[in-house]
C-alpha positions as CSV (number, residue, x, y, z in Angstrom):
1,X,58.0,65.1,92.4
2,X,54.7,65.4,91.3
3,X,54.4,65.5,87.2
4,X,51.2,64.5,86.0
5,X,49.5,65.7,83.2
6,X,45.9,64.8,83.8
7,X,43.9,67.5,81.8
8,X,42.4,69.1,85.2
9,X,41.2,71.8,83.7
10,X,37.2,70.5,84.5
11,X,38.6,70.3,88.1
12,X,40.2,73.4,89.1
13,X,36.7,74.1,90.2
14,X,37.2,72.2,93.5
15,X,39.5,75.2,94.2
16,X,37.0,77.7,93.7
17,X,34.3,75.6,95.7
18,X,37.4,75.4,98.7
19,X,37.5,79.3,98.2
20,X,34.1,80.2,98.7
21,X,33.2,77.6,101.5
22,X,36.3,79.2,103.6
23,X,34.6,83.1,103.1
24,X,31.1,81.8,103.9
25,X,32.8,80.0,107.4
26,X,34.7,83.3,108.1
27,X,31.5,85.2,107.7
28,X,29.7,83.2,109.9
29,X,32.2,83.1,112.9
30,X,32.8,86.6,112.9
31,X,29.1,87.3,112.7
32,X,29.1,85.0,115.7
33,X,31.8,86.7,117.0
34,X,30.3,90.2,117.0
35,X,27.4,88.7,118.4
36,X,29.5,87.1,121.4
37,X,27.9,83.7,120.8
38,X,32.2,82.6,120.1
39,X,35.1,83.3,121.3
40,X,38.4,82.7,121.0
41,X,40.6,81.6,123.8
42,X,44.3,81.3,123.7
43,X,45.0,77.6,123.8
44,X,42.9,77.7,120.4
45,X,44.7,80.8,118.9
46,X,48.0,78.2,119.5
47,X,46.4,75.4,117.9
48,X,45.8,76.7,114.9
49,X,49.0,79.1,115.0
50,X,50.6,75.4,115.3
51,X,49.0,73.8,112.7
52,X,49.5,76.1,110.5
53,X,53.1,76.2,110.9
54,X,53.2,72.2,111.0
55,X,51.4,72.8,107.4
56,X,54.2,75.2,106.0
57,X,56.7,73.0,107.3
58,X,55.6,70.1,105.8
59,X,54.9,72.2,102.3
60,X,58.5,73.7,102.6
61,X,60.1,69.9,102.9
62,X,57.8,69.1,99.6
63,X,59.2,71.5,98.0
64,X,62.6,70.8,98.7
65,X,62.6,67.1,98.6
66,X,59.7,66.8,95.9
67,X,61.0,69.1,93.1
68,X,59.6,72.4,91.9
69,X,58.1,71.6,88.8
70,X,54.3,71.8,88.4
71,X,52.7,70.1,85.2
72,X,49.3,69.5,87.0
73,X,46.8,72.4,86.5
74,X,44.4,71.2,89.2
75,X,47.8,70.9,91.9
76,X,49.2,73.9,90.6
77,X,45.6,76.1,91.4
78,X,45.2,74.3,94.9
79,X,49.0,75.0,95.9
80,X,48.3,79.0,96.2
81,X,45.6,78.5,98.1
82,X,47.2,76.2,100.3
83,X,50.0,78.5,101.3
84,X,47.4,81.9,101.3
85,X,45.5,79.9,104.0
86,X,48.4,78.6,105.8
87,X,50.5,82.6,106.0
88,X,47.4,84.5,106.8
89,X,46.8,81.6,109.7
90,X,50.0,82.6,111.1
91,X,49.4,86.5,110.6
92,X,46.1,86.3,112.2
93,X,46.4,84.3,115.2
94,X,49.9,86.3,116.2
95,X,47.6,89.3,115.8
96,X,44.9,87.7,118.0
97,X,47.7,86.5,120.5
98,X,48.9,89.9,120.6
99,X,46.1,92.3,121.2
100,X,42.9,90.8,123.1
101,X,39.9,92.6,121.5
102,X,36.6,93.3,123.3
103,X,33.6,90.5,122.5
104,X,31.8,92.3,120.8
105,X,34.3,94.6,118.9
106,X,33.8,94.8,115.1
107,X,37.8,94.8,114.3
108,X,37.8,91.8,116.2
109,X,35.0,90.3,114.9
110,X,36.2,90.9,111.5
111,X,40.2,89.6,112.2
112,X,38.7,85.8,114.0
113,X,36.3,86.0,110.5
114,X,39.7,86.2,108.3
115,X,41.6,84.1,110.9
116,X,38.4,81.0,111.1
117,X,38.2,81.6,106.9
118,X,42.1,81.3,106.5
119,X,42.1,78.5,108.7
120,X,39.5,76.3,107.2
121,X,41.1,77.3,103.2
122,X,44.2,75.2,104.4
123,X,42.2,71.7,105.0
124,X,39.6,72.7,102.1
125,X,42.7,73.3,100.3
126,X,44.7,70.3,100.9
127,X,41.5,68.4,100.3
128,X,41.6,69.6,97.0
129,X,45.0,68.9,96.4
130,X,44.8,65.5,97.6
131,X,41.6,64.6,95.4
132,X,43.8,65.7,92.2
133,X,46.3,64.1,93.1
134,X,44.8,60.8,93.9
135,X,42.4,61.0,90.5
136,X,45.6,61.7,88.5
137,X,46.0,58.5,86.4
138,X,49.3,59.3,84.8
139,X,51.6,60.0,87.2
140,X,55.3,59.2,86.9
């Protein structure tokens, strides 16, 4: 169980900074999408479909095992985006496994964008849930 009480509140900024570099990379790859410089091939829509799913796994078994109480501010904003990045992951590349869209199509320009920004929240995410974590001096 995590219960620390570390006075994040300067840090919940890492969240923000995880937030904003994930919309910036989905930008960019579905501007490279649209332009056909990327694409996406199926072996990488099930890469990421599976590590998305490892990710909720291993969440679900942290929640079960760990306890559901949340004193941490800084653990408490990263969690949210943790599990936003990790279900629209799953959404997105079933969508993309689904229906193959033209190279150069703007819906699929703009679903790889949300599925590439979704997909880089849950490790800039869990990167800032491990860094308040690990700078968390009181915990039990």
């Amino acid at each position: 169980m995590i219960n620390c009480n570390c006075n994040c509140n300067r840090r919940v900024d890492c969240s923000i900074l995880a937030l904003a570099a994930s919309i910036i990379i989905g930008i960019v790859a579905g501007i490279l999408r649209f332009t056909a410089v990327i694409t996406l091939t199926v072996p990488f829509l099930w890469v990421t479909f599976g590590i998305a799913l490892g990710f909720l796994v291993l969440l679900f078994l942290k929640a079960l095992i760990g306890g559901r109480t949340c004193n941490n501010e800084c653990v408490c904003a990263a969690l949210p985006l943790l599990l936003l990045g990790i279900l629209v992951t799953l959404l997105t590349s079933v969508i993309l496994l689904g229906i193959t869209f033209v190279a150069t199509s703007v819906i699929g320009a703009i679903v790889t964008g949300v599925l590439l920004a979704a997909f880089s929240l849950i490790f800039t995410s869990t990167a800032c849930f491990v860094r308040c974590t690990a700078n968390c001096p009181s915990c039990d």
